[in-house]
KOLLOKE-180307 format. One record per residue (C-alpha): residue number from 1; x, y, z. Coordinates in pm, whole numbers, plus 32768, in hexadecimal, padded with zeros to 4 digits. Example, Ala and Ser with C-alpha at 12.3 -4.5 7.8 and 13.67 -1.06 7.14 Angstrom:
<pts>
<pt num="1" x="84CE" y="7E3E" z="830C"/>
<pt num="2" x="8557" y="7F96" z="82CA"/>
</pts>
This chain:
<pts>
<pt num="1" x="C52C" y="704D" z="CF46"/>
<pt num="2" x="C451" y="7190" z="D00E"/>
<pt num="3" x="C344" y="7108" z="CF0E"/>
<pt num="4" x="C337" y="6F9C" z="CF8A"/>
<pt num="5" x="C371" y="7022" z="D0EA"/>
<pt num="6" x="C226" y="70F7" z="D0FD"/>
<pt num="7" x="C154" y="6FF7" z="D030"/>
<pt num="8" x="C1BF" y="6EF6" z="D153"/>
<pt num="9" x="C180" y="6FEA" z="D242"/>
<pt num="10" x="C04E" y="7027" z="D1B0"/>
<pt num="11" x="BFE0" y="6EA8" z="D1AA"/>
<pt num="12" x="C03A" y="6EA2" z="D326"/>
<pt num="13" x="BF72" y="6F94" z="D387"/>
<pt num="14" x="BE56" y="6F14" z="D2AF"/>
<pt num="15" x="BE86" y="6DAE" z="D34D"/>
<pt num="16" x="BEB4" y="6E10" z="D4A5"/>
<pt num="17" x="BD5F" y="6ECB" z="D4AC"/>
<pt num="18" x="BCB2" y="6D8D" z="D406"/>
<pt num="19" x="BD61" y="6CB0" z="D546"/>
<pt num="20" x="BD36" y="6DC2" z="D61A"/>
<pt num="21" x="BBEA" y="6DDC" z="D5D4"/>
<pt num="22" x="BB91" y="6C5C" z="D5E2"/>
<pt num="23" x="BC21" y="6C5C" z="D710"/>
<pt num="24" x="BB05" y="6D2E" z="D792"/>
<pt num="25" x="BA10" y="6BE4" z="D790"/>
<pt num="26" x="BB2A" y="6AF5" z="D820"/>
<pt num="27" x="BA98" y="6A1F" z="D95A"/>
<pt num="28" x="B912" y="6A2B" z="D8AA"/>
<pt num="29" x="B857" y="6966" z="D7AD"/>
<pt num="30" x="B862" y="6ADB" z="D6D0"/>
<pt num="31" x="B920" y="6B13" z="D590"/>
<pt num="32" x="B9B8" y="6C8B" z="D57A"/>
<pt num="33" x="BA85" y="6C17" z="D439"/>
<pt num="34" x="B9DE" y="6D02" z="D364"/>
<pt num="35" x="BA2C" y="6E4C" z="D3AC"/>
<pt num="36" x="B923" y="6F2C" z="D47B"/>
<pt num="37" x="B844" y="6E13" z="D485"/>
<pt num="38" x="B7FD" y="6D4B" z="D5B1"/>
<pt num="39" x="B74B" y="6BF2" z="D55F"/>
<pt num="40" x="B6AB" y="6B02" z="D677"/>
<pt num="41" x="B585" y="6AA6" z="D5AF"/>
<pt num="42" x="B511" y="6936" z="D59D"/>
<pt num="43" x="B5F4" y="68E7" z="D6D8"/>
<pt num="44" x="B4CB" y="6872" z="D7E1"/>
<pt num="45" x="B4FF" y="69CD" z="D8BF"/>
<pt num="46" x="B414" y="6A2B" z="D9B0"/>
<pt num="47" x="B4EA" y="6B37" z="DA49"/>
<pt num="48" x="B5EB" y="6C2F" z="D99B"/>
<pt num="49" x="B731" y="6B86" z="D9D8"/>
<pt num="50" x="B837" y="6C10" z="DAC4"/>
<pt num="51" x="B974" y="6CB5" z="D9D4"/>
<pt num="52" x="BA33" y="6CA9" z="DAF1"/>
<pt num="53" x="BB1A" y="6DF4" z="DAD5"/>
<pt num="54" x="BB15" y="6E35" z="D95F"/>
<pt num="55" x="BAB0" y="6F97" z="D91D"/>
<pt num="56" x="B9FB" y="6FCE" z="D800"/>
<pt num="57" x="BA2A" y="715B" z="D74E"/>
<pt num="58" x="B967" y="71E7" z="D65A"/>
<pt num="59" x="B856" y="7169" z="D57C"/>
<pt num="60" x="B7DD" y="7013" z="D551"/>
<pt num="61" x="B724" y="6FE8" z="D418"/>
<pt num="62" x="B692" y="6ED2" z="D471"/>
<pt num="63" x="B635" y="6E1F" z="D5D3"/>
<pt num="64" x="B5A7" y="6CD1" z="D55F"/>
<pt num="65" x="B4DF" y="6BF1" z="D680"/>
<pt num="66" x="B406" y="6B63" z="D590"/>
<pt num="67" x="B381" y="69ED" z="D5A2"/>
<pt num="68" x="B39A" y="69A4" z="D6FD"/>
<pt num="69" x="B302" y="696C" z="D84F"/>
<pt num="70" x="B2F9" y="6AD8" z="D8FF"/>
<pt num="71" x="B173" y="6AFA" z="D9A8"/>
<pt num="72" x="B200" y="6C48" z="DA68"/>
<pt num="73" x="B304" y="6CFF" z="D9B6"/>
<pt num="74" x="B393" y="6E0B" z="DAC9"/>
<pt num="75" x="B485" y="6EF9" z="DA0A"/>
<pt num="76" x="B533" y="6F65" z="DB64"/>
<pt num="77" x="B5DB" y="6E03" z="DB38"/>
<pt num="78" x="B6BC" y="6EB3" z="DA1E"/>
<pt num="79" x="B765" y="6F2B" z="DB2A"/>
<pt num="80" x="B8C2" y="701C" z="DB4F"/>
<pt num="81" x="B947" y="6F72" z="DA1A"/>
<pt num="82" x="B82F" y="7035" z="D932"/>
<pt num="83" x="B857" y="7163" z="D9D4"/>
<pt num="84" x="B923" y="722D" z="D8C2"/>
<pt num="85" x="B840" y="718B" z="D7B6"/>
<pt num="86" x="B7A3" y="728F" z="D6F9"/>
<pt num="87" x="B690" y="71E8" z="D66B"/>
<pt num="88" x="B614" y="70C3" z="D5E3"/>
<pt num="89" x="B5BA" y="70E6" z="D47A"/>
<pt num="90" x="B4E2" y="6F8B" z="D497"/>
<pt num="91" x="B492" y="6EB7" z="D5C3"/>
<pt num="92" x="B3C9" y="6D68" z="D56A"/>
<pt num="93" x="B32A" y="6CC0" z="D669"/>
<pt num="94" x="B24F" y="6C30" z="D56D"/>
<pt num="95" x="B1B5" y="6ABB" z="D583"/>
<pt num="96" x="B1FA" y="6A81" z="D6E9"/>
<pt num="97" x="B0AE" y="6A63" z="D80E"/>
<pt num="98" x="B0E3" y="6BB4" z="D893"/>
<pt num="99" x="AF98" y="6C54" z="D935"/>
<pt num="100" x="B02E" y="6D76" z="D9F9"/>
<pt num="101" x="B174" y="6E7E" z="D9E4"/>
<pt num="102" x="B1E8" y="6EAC" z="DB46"/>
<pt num="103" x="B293" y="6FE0" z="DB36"/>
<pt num="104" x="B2CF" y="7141" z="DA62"/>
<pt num="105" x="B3A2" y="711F" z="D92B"/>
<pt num="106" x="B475" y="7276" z="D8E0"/>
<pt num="107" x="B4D5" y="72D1" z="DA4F"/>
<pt num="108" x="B5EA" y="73B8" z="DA41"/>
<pt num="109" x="B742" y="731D" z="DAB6"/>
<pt num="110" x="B6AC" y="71EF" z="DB1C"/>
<pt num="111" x="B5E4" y="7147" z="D9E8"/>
<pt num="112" x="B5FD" y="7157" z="D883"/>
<pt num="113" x="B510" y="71CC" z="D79F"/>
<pt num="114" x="B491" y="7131" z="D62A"/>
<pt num="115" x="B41F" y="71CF" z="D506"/>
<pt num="116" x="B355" y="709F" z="D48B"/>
<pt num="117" x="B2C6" y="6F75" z="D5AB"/>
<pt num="118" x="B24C" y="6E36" z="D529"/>
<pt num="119" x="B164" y="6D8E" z="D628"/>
<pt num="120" x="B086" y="6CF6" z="D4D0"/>
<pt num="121" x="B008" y="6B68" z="D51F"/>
<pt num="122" x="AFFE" y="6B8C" z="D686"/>
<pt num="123" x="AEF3" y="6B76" z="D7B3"/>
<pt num="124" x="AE95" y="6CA3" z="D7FA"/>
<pt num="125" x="AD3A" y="6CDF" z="D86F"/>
<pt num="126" x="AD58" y="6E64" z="D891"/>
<pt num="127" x="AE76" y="6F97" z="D82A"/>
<pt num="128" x="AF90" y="6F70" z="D904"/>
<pt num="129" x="AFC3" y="70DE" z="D965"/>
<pt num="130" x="B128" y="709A" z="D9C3"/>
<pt num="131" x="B177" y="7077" z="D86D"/>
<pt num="132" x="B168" y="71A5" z="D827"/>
<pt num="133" x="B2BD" y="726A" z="D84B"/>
<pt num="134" x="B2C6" y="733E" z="D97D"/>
<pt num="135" x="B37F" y="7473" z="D972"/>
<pt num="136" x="B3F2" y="7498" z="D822"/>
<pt num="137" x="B38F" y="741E" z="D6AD"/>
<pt num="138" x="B40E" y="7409" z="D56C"/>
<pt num="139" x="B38C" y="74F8" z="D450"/>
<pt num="140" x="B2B3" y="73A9" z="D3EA"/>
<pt num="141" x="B251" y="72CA" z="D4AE"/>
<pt num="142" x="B1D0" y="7183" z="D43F"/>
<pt num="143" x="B117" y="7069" z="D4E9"/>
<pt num="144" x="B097" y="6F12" z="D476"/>
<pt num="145" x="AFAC" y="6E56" z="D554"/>
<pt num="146" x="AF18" y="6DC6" z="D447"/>
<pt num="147" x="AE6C" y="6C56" z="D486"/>
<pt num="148" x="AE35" y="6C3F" z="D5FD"/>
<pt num="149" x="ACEF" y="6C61" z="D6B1"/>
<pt num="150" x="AC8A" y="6DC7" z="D6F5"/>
<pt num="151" x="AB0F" y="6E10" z="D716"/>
<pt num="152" x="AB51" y="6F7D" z="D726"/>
<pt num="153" x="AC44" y="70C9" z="D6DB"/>
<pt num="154" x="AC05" y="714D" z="D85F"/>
<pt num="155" x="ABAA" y="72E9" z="D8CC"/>
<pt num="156" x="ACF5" y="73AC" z="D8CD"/>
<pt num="157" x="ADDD" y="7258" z="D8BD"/>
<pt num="158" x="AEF4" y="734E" z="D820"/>
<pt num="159" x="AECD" y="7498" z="D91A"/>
<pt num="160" x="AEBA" y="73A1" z="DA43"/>
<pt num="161" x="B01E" y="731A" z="D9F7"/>
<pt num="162" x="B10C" y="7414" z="D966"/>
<pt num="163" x="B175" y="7531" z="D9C4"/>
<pt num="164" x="B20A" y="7604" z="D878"/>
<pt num="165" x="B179" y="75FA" z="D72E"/>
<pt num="166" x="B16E" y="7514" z="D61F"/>
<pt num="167" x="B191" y="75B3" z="D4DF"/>
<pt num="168" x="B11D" y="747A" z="D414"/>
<pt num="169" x="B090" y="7357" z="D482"/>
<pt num="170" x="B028" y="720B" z="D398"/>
<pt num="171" x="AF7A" y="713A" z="D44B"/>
<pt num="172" x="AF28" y="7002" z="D3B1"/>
<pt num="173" x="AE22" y="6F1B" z="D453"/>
<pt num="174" x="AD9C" y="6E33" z="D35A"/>
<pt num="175" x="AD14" y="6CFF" z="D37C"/>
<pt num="176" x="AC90" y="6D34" z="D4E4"/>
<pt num="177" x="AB33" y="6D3F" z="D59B"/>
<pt num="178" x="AB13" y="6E9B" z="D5AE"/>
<pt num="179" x="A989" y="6F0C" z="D592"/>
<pt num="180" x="A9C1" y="701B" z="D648"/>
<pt num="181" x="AA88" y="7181" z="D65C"/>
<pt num="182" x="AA3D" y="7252" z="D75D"/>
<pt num="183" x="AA11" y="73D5" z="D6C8"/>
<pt num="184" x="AB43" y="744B" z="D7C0"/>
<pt num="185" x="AC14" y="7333" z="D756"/>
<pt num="186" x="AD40" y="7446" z="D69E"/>
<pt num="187" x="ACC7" y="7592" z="D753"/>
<pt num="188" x="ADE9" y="7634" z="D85B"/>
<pt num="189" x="AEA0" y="76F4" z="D714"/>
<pt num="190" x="AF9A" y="75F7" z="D75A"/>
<pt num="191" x="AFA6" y="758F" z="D5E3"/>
<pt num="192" x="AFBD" y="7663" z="D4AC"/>
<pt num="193" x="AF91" y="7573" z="D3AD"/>
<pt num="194" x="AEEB" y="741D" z="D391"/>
<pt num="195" x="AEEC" y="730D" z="D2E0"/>
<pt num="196" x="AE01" y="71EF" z="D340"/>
<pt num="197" x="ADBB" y="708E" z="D2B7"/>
<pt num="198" x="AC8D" y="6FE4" z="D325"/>
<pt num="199" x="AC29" y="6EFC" z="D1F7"/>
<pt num="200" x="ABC6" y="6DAD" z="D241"/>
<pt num="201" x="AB22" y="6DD8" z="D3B5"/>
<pt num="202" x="A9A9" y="6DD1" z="D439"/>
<pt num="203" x="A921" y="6F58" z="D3FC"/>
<pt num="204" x="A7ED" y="6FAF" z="D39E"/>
<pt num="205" x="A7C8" y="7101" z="D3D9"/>
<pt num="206" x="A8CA" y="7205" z="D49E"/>
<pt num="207" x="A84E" y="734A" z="D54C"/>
<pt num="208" x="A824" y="7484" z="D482"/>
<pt num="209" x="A8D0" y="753E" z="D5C2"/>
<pt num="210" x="AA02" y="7468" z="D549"/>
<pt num="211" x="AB03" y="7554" z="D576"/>
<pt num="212" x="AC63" y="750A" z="D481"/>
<pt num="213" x="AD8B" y="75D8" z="D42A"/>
<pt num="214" x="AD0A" y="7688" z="D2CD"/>
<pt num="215" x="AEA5" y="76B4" z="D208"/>
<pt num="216" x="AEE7" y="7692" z="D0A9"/>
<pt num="217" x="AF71" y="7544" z="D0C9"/>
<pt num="218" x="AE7B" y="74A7" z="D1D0"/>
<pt num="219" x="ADDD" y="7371" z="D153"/>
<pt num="220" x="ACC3" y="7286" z="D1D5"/>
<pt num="221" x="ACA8" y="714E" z="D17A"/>
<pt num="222" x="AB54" y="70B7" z="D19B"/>
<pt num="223" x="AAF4" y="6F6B" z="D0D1"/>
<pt num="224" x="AAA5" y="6E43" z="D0FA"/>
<pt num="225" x="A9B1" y="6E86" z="D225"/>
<pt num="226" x="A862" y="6E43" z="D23D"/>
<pt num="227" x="A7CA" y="6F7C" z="D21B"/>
<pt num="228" x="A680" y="6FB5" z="D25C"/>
<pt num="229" x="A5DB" y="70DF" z="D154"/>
<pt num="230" x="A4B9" y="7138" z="D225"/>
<pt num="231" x="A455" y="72BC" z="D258"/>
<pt num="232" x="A54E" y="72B7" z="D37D"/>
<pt num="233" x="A66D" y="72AD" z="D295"/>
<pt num="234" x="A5DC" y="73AA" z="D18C"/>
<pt num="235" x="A6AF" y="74B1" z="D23E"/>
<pt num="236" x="A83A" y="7431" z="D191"/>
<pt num="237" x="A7C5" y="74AC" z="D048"/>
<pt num="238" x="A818" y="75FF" z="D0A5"/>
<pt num="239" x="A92F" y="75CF" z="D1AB"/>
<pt num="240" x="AAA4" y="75BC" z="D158"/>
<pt num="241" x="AAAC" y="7459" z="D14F"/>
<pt num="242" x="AA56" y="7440" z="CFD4"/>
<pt num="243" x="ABAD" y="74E0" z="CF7B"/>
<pt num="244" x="AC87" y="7438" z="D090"/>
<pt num="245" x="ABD4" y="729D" z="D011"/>
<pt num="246" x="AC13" y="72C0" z="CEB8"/>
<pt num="247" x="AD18" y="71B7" z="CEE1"/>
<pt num="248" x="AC6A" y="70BE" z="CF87"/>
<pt num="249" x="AAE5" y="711F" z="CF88"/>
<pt num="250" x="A9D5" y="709F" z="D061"/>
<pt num="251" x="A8CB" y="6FBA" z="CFBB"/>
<pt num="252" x="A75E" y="6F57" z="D029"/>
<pt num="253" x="A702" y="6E2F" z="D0B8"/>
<pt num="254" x="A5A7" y="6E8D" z="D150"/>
<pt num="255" x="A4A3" y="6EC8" z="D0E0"/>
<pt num="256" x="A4A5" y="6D7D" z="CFC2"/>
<pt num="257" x="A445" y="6E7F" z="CEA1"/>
<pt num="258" x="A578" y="6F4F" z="CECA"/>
<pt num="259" x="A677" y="6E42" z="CF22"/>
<pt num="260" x="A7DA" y="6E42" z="CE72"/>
<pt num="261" x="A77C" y="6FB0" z="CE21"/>
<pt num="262" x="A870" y="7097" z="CE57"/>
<pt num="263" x="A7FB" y="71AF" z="CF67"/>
<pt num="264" x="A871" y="730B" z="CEC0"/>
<pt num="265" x="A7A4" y="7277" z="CDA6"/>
<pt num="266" x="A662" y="7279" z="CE55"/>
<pt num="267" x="A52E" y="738B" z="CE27"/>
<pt num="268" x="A4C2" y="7434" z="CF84"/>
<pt num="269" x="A394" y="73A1" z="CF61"/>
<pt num="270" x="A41D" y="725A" z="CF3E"/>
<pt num="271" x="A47C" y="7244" z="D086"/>
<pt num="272" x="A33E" y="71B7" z="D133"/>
<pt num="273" x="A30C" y="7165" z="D285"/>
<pt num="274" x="A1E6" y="704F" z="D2FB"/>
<pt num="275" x="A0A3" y="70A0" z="D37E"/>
<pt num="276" x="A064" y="70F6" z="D4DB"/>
<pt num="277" x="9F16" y="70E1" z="D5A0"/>
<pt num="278" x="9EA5" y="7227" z="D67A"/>
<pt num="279" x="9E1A" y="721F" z="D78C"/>
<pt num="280" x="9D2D" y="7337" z="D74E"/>
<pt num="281" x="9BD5" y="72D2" z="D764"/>
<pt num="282" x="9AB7" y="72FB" z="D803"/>
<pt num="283" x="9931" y="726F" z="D800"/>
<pt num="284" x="9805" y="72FA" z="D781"/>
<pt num="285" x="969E" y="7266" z="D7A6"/>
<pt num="286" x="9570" y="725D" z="D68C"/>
<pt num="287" x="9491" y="71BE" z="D617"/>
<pt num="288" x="9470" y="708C" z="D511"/>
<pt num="289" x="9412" y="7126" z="D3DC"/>
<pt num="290" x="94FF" y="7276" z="D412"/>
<pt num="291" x="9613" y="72B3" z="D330"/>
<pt num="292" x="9775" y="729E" z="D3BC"/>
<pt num="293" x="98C2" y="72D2" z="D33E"/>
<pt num="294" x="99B6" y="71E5" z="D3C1"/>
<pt num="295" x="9B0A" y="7249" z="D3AE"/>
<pt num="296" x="9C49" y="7122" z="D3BD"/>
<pt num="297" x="9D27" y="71D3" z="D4D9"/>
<pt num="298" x="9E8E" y="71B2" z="D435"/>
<pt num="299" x="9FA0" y="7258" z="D3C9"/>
<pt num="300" x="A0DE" y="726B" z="D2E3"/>
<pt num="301" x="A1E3" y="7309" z="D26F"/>
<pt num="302" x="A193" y="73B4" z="D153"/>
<pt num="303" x="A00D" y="7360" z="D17E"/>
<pt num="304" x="9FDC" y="735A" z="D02D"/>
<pt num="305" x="A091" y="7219" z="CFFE"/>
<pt num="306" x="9F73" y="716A" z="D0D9"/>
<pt num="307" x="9E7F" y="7066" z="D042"/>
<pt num="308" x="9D35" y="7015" z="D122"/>
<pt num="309" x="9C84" y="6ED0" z="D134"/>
<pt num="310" x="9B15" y="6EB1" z="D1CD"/>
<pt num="311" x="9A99" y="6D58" z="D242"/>
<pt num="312" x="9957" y="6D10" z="D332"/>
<pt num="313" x="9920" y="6BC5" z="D3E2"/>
<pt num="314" x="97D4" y="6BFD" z="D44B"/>
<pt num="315" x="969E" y="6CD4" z="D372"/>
<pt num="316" x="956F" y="6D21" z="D3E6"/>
<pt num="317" x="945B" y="6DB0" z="D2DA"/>
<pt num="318" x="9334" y="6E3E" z="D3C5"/>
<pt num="319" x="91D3" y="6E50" z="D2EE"/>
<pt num="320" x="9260" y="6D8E" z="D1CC"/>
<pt num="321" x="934B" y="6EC9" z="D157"/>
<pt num="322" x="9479" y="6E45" z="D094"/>
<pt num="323" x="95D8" y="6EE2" z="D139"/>
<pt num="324" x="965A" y="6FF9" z="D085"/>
<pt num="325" x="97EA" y="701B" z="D096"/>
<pt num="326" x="988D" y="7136" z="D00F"/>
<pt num="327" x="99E7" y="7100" z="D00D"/>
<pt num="328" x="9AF4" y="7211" z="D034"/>
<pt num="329" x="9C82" y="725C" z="D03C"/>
<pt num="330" x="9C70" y="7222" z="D1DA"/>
<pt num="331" x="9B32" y="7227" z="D230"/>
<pt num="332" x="99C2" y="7174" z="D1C6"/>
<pt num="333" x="9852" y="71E5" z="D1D1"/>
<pt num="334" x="973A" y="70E9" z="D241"/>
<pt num="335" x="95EF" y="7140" z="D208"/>
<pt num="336" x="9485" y="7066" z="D242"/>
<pt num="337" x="956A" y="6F6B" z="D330"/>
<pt num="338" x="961C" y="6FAD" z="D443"/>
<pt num="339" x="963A" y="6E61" z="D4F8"/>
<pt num="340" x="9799" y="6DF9" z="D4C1"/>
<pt num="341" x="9840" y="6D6A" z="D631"/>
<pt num="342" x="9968" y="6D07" z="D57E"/>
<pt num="343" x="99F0" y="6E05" z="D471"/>
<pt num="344" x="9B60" y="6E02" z="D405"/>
<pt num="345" x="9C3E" y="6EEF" z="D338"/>
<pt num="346" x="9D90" y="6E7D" z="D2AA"/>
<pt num="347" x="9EA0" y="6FA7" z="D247"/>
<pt num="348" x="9FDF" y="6F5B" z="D199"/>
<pt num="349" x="A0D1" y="6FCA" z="D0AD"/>
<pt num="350" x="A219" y="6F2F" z="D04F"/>
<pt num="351" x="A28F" y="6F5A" z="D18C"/>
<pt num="352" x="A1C9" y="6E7B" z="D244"/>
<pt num="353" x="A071" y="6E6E" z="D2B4"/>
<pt num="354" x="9FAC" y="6E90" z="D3E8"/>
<pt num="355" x="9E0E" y="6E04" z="D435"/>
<pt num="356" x="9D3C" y="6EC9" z="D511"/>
<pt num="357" x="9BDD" y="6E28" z="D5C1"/>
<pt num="358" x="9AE2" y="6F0A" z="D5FA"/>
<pt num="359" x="9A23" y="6E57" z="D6C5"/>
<pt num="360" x="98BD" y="6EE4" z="D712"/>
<pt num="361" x="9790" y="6EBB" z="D7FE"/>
<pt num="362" x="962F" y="6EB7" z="D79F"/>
<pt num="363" x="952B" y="6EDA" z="D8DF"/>
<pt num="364" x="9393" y="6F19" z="D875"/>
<pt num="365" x="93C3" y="6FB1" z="D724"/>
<pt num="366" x="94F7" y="709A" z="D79D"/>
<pt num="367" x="9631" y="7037" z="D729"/>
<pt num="368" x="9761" y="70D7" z="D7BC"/>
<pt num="369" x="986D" y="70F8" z="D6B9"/>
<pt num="370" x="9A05" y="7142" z="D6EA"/>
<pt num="371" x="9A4B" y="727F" z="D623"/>
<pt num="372" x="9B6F" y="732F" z="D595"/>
<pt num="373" x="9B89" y="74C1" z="D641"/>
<pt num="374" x="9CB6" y="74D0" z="D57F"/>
<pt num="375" x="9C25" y="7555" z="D459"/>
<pt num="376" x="9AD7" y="75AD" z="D50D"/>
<pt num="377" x="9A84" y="7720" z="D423"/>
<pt num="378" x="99CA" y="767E" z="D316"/>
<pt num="379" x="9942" y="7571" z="D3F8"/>
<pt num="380" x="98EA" y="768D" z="D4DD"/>
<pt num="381" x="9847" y="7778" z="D3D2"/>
<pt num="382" x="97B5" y="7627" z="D345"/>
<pt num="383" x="96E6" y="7603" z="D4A2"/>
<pt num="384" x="96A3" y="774C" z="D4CA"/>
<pt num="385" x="95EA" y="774A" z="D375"/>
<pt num="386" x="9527" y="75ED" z="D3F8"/>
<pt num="387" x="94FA" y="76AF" z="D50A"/>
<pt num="388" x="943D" y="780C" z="D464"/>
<pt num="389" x="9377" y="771F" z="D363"/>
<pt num="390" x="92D7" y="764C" z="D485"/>
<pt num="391" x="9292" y="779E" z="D52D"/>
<pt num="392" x="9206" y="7859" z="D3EE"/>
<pt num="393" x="9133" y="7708" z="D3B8"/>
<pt num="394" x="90B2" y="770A" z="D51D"/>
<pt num="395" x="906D" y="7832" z="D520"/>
<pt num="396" x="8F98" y="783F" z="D3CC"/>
<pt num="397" x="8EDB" y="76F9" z="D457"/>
<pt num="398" x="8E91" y="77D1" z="D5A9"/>
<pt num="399" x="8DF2" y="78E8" z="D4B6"/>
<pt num="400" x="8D23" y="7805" z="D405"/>
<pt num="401" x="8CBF" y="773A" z="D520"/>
<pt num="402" x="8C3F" y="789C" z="D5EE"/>
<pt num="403" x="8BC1" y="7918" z="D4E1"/>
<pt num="404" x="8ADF" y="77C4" z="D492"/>
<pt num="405" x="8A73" y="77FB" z="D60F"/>
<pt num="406" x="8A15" y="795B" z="D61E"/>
<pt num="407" x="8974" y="7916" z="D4A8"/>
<pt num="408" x="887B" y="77F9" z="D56A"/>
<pt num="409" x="8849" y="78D6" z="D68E"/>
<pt num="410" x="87BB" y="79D5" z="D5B6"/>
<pt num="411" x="8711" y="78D8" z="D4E2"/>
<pt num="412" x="8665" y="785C" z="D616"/>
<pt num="413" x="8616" y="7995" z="D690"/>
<pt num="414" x="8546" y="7A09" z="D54A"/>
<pt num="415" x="848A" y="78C3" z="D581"/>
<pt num="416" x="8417" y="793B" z="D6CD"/>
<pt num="417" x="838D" y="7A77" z="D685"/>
<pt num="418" x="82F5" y="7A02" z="D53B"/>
<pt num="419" x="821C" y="7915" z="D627"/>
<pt num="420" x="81E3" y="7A25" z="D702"/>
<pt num="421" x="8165" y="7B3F" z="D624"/>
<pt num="422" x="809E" y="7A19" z="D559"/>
<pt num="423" x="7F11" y="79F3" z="D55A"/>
<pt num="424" x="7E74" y="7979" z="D694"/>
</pts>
């Protein structure tokens, strides 16, 4: 008879927490059937309801707002009722129109904090730094803002808006708009260990001053981005980033001859930037038939993946001398004809390209040509040379020229006296 007694006991006690316990959500569109879990999803909310004066103890494993209207979701509105709630193993506020968080989640005696938030298929535009728990945090944290509208990951969005520290954080922002993270974004030593999903957004490239959490466990996840594998992004083959993406690693999309290859898989050299013009040169006059060394004023990164193209809209062949091009890695040599007013040089590699006009000016036989001083020793030790042969030939044609006169003169001079010493 004990043994019936205690088994009914037993049943009462189990039923009158399951009533007790539903009775929690009585006078609001929630179900609290299920024990520790608190269910208002799908109920057209757009404010947490009011649960009157039912206290709710301990943990709730799950706090489910899911599917409805909320655009502001202000956790104060939990109210005295949450107050001895420990935590909140899951609150979803996922697939409502929410674009901001109104107050601080995990404020002590007065708000609840979570372990895991949900704010995936919403509106946000920007990280609602609210979200973040305020004064205390689970060992891991864990937050899904995955498909709203972010643009960016902001500087210090985590130091700005806690105040202990996190000793793992998952962040999970996938399928966003994020091109951009600034390089402070996780600095403040606020967070020990990281874990951050970023597939499926709009990078290119992030900052090599990127600063992240280095752990055993951190991860970065980084496809499914259009990631451009110019010379500005040569730098992640030797950061930490190759270990932490193995799970999800980032692919090329730019330049066309490396797309859909994977980054860690690329050469050094393979990451090739587009040409740029300088704006180093100068002008230098001579004449016509002189030999110059025109040089195409670009650069790249490396240089040696350049490949120059000469083109000239207008020749002009003084005396009948054909034009004489000698054509060179950056540079080309014109010789006999030096009358080109519209000369062009075209750099690329798979990069891109770029065209430079060179245009020049041609006034009685002196043309005035744009040069490149970037490289100016052997164009320098070239003139000099010009320079000492025009000098060594002058001077050799002065010689013979005095010594043809002073030859005459003493020619002439023979003459004289030879009629004057003649017969009479």
């Amino acid at each position: 008879m004990s043994r019936y007694l205690a088994v009914l006991v037993f049943v009462s006690c189990i039923s009158g927490s399951v009533i007790g316990q539903s009775d929690q959500c009585a006078g609001t569109p929630c179900d609290c059937s299920q024990r520790h879990i608190v269910d208002c999803s799908g109920r057209g909310l757009t404010d947490i309801p009011k649960f009157k004066n039912n206290f709710f103890r301990g943990p709730i494993k799950l706090f489910d707002f899911s599917d409805n209207n909320f655009v502001t979701f202000d956790p104060n509105e939990f109210g005295i009722n949450f107050a001895s709630v420990s935590t909140i193993e899951v609150l979803d506020l996922s697939n409502n129109q929410l674009t901001s968080i109104a107050n601080s989640f995990a404020v002590t005696n007065e708000v609840p904090g979570y372990e895991k938030l949900d704010l995936s298929n919403n509106k946000f535009t920007e990280f609602p730094g609210k979200a973040l728990p305020l004064q205390f945090s689970p060992v891991d944290l864990e937050i899904d803002i995955s498909n709203n509208y972010l643009t960016t990951i902001p500087m210090q969005f985590v130091a700005n808006n806690v105040m202990e520290l996190i000793p793992s954080l998952t962040l999970n922002a996938s399928n966003n708009l994020i091109d951009s993270i600034h390089p402070m974004a996780f600095t403040g030593d606020l967070i020990t260990e990281l874990r951050l999903d970023l597939t499926s957004n709009h990078l290119t490239n992030i900052s090599e001053d990127l600063f992240f959490p280095v752990s055993q466990n951190g991860e970065f996840k980084m496809s499914d981005n259009p990631w451009n594998c110019d010379c500005k992004f040569r730098w992640i083959l030797t950061s930490d980033f190759r270990k932490m993406s193995l799970s999800s690693p980032p692919v090329c999309n730019d330049p066309a001859p490396l797309r859909t290859r994977n980054v860690f898989d690329l050469k050094a050299e393979e990451f090739v930037c587009r040409p740029k013009a300088l704006d180093i040169r100068g002008e230098v006059k001579l004449n016509k038939s002189d030999y110059i060394l025109l040089s195409c004023p670009v650069t790249a990164d490396p240089e040696i993946s350049l490949d120059v193209t000469w083109s000239f809209a207008v020749t002009c062949q003084p005396r009948g001398k054909p034009l004489k091009l000698i054509a060179q890695t950056k540079r080309v040599a014109i010789k006999d004809g030096t009358c080109f007013p519209h000369s062009t040089c075209t750099a690329e590699n798979y990069a891109g390209s770029i065209e430079i006009n060179l245009n020049r000016i041609i006034t009685d036989g002196i043309e005035s040509c744009p040069m490149d001083f970037g490289s100016s020793g052997g164009n320098m030790a070239f003139i000099i040379l010009i320079i000492l042969i025009i000098f060594v030939v002058a001077s050799v044609l002065m010689c013979c020229a005095l010594g043809g006169y002073y030859g005459y003169l003493r020619g002439s001079g023979g003459s004289r006296i030879w009629q004057e010493g003649g017969p009479r």
